[in-house]
N, C-alpha and C positions, 0 to 999 in steps of 0.2 A: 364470474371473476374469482367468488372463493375456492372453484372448484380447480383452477386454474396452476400447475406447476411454478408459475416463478408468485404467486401469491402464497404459499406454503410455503417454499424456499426462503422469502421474504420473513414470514412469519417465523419461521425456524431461525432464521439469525438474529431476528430481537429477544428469543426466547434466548436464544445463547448470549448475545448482549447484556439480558439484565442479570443472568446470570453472574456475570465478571463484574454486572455491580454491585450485587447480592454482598459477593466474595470480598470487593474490595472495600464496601463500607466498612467490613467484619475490621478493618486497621484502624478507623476511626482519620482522628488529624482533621488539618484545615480543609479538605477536601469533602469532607460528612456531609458537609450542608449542599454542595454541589450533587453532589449523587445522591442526595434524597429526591431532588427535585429531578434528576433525571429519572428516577423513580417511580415518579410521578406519572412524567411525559410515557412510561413505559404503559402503565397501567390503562393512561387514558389510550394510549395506542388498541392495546388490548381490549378496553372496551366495543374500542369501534369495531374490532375483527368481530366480537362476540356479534353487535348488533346488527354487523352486516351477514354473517352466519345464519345468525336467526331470520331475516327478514330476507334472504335467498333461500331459504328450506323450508321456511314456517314450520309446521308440527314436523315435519318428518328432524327435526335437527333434534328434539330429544329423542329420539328413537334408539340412537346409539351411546352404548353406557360413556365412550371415550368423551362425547360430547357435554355430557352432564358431568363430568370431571374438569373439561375446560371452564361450565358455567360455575362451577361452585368456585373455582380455582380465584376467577375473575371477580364473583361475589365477594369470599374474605376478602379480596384485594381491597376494594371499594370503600369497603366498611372503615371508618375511622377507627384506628388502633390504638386509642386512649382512654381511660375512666377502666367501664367494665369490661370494655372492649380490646382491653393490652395485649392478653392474652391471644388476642389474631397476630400478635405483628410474629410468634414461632411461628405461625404457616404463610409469611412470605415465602419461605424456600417451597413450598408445593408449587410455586410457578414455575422453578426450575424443572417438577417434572414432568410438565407439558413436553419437555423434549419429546418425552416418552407418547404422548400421543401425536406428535406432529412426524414421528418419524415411521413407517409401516412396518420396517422390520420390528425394530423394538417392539410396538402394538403387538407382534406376530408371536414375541416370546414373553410376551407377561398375559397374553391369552391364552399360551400352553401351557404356564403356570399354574393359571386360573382352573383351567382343565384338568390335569392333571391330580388336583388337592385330593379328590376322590381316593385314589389308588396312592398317592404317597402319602396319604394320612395312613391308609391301611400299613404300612412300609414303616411308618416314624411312631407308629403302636407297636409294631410289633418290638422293634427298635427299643422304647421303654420299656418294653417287659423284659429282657434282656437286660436291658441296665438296674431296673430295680429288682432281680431275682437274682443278680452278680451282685449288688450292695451289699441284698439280705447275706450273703453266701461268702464273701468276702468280712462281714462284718463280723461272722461266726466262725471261720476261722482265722484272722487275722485283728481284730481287735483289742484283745489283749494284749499282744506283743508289741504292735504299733497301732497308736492310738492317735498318734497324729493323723496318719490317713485313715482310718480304719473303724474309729472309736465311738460314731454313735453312725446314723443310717445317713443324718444329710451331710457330714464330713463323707463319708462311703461314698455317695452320690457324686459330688463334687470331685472326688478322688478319681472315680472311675470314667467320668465325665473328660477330665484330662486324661487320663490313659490313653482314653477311643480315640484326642486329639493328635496322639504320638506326643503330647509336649510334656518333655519333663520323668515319662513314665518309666525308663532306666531310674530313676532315681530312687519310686517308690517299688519298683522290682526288688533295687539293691534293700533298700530299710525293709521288705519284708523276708529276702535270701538269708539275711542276718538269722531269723528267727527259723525259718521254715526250708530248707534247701529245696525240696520241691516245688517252692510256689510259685515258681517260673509256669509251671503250665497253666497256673489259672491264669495268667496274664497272657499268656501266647492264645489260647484257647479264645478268651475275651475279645482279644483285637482282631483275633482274624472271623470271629461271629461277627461284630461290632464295621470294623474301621474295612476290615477287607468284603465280607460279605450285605451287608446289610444298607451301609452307606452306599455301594454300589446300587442296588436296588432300588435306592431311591434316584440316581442319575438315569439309571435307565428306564425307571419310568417317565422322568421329565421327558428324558431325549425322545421317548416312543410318542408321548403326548407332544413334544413339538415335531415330528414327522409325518403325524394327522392333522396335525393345524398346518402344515405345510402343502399337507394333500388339498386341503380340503380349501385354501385359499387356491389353489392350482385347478381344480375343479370348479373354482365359482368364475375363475377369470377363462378357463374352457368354455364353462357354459356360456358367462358375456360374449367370448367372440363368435360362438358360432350362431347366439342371437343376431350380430350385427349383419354375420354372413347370410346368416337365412334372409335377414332382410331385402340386403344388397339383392341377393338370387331372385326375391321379388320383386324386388323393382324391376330389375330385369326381365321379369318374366313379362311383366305388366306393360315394359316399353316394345316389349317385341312382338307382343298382342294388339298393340294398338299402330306398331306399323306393316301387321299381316291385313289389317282390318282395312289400312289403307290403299294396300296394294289391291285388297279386293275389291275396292270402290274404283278404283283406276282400272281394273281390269274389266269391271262388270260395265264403267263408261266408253270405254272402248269396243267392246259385243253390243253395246246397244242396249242393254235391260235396267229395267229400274235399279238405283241405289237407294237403299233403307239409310236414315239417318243412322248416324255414329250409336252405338250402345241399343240400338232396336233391335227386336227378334224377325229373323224375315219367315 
């Protein structure tokens, strides 16, 4: 039954349910005390999915990390969020992101996320040293003149931090053009290392890291079917074994010679 499409679907719309109660307590009013308690009714719902999860998988249900996010998810729930324990009622909204494990796709691209860290860590390092070697460099020729952006390393930081973002960075172009007529290039130079090249890098590593989580879900769901098909062929094979087997009993009773029982070697 849990393995069951309209039990999921099921599940996915009280997950989106409690959501909108999550959201609508956040207004308070006479209403509060009614949507705690539906709240309630959410949780105890949620237990039962968890208990019956567990008790159709046994060990194999922590096997998969999505599942041990559902159990802890359900655990804070449970827990009175009162005295020492207040501090659980900020991770009600982690229930909300069960969406994210009840839905496969989603699951599909917060695992190529996951995958990915590797090589877009290398990407968002390189990425700082760029930023903090334009601080240093920026701070030494521009600090003096303008010290608002410019004037010690983590102003610099900050300063160039928005630059990379496009927001705002005409502005600190213009307050350093005042001072310096050519310092348009360190800023043309900056964004397009930064904002054009480098931030791209890091999307193409996501996109490539979820192209092989795409492959590689497409290959596990090949190999399922042609498990099932191999199957099928032998069953197949096995029913048309056992009605050659008969024919030859019918054949061998008709010429008149002994018949070997079924499965014996003659």
């Amino acid at each position: 039954m849990v393995e069951s499409r309209w039990f999921g679907n099921l599940m996915l719309l009280l997950i989106l349910a409690n959501a909108v109660v999550l959201g609508w307590a956040t207004y308070g009013g006479f209403a509060l005390p009614y949507l705690l308690l539906v709240e309630r009714v959410f949780i105890g719902v949620f237990v039962i999915e968890l208990a019956l999860k567990v008790y159709a998988w046994r060990g194999q249900y922590f096997r998969r990390a999505w599942n041990w996010f559902d159990f802890l998810v359900v655990v804070v729930s449970v827990i009175p969020a009162t005295g020492p324990f207040s501090v659980l009622r900020v991770l009600r909204v982690l229930r909300i992101l069960r969406i994210i494990s009840a839905v496969p796709q989603m699951r599909m691209i917060i695992t190529a996320l996951f995958r990915s860290a590797p090589g877009m860590g290398t990407v968002i390092g390189l990425l700082l040293v760029i930023i903090y070697s334009a601080a240093v460099l920026g701070h030494q020729l521009f600090g003096e003149n303008v010290p608002e952006y410019f004037g010690d390393l983590g102003t610099t930081l900050y300063t160039l931090f928005l630059v990379m973002t496009t927001e705002n960075w005409p502005d600190v172009a213009d307050a350093v053009a005042a001072h310096h007529p050519m310092g348009w290039m360190f800023f043309v130079l900056y964004i397009v290392l930064t904002t054009f090249i480098i931030l791209n890098l890091v999307i193409g590593v996501i996109v490539t890291s979820m192209e092989q989580e795409v492959d590689r879900s497409m290959w596990a769901e090949d190999q399922e079917l042609e498990e099932i098909q191999h199957q099928a062929v032998m069953d197949r094979l096995a029913e048309l074994s056992q009605q050659v087997e008969r024919l030859e009993r019918l054949v061998r009773e008709r010429e008149g010679q002994p018949v070997s029982p079924p499965g014996s070697e003659n």
